[in-house]
N, C-alpha and C positions, 0 to 999 in steps of 0.2 A: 110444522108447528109455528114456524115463525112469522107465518103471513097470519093467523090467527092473533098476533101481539101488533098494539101498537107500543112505536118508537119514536120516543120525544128526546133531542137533545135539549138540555138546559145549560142555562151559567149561572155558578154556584160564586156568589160571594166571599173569597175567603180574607185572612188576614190583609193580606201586604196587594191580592189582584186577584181575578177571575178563574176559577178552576172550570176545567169542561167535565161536563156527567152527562148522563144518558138514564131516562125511565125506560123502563115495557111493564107493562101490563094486559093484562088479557078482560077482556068484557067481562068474567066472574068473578074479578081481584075485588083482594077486601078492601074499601079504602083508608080504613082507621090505622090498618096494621101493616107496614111494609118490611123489608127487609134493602139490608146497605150491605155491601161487599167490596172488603178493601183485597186491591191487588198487591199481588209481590212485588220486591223489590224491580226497578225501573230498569235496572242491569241486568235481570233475569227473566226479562218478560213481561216485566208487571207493568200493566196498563190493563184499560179497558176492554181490549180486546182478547185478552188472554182465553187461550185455551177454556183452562178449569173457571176462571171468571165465569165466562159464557155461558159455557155449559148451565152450570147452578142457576143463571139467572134467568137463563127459557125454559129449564123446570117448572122455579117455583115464578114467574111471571105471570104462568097462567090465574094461580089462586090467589096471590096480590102483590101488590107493585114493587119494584124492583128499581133499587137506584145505582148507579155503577157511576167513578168518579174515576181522573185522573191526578196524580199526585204533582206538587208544582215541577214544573222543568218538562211534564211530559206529555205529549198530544198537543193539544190548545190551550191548555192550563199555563197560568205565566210562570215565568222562570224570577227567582229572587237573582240571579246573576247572569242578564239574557246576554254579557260576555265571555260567558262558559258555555259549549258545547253539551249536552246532557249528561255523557260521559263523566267529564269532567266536573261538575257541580257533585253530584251524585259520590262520586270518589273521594271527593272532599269529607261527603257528610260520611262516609264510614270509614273515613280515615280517623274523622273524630270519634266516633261513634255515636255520635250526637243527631238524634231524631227528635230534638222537641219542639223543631216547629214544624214537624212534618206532623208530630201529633197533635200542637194544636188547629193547625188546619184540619186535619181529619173530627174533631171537636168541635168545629164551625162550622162541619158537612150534617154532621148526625144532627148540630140545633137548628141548619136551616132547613133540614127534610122534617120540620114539624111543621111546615107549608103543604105539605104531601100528605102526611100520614103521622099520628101522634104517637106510636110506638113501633117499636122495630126489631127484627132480628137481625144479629151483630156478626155477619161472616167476613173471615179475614184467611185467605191462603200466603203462607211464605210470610215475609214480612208483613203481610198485611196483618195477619193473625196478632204478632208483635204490635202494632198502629192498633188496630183495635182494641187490646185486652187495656192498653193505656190510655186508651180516648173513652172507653166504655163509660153511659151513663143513666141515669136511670129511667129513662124512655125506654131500656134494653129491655127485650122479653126473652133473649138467650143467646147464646156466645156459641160461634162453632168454628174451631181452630185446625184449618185444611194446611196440612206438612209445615207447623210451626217448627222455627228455630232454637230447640228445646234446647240444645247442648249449645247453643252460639249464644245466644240470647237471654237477659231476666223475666224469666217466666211465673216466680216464686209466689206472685199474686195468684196463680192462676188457681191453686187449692179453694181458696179463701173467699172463691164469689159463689154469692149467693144466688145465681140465676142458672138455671140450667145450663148444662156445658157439651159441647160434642165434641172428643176431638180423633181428628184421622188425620195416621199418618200413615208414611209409607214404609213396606216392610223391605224394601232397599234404597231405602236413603240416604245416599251414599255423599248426596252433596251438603246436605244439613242437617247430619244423620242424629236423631232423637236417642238421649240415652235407653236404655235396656228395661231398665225395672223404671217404673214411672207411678207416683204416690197413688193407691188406692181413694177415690172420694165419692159417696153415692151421689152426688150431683152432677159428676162428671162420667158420660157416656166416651169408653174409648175403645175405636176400631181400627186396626192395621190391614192395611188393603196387602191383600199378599200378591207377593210379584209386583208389585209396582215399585216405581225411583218415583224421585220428587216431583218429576216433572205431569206424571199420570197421564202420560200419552197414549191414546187409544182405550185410558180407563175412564175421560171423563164424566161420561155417561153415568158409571156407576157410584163416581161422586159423588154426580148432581143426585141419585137416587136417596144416599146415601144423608146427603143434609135434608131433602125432603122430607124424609122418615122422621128425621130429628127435630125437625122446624115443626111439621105437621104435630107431633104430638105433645108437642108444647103450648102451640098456638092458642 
């Protein structure tokens, strides 16, 4: 499938310097409507290349474009303290717990992908999930939150949107493990991948299925 996709790297303008991203799309993709996908935390994986990343984005690339970014500090994207090791920047910010300029870079990803494509679906795994649901804006056409940090994390908003919601977690999630009973909402679609930890190894496949489903019938 992925010789069928072309792959464009881009540089995304953000606050403070240059974030690196990456499109694919496939010859059928829609152009009006894409989809963005923020990665996990940068300590857990989270970049561009990630596993579950990936997977979702050779999905749904073939039906329309797909933007994939990296967060500051990580790949080619600048770093706000290029005298800190990535480690080290990063450990700062959850030592604060302070992500608000990581959310509004992610705010100045989603308004310059209106260069791309005028509306978008809003995938975020792991932290991302978190970075999304707070940068969400009204370009969104639907929110889908892959093994959010429900129990780590404020998520309180998440009832309270009005745009379709998908969320999957994992049913041993042992590293960010989601509370037990989780609010009943008809606008929010939610499915626990059984057997699977957080990290969805060797289940990506069935992820990527899994947001397609959700994105597709929204769209």
């Amino acid at each position: 499938m992925d010789t069928d996709l072309a792959i464009v790297q881009v540089t995304i303008p953000g606050n403070c310097g240059q974030l690196e991203g990456r499109l694919l799309y496939g010859s059928e993709a829609i152009s009006d409507t894409g989809i963005i996908i923020c990665p996990p935390h940068p300590l857990l994986a989270g970049n561009l290349e990630n596993n579950v990343v990936q997977a979702v984005a050779k999905k749904m690339a073939a039906s329309m474009p797909v933007l994939l970014f990296n967060y500051p500090a990580v790949g080619n994207s600048y770093s706000p303290r290029p005298d800190l090791p990535l480690f080290e920047y990063w450990n700062e910010l959850d030592q604060r717990n302070d992500y608000g300029m990581i959310t509004e870079e992610v705010k100045k990803i989603l308004a310059w992908s209106a260069g791309y494509f005028q509306r978008f679906h809003l995938v975020g795994y792991s932290f991302g999930a978190l970075v999304a649901l707070n940068a969400i804006s009204p370009q969104a056409r639907s929110y889908t939150a892959i093994a959010p940090p429900l129990s780590a994390c404020d998520f309180t908003s998440l009832p309270s949107l009005s745009l379709p919601t998908c969320l999957i977690t994992a049913e041993n999630d042992g590293l960010l493990a989601a509370p037990i009973l989780l609010p009943r909402q008809k606008n929010i679609l939610h499915t626990s991948i059984k057997g699977a930890d957080h990290f969805f190894l060797k289940r990506e496949e069935e992820i990527a299925e899994q947001v397609a489903e959700f994105i597709t019938a929204t769209a």
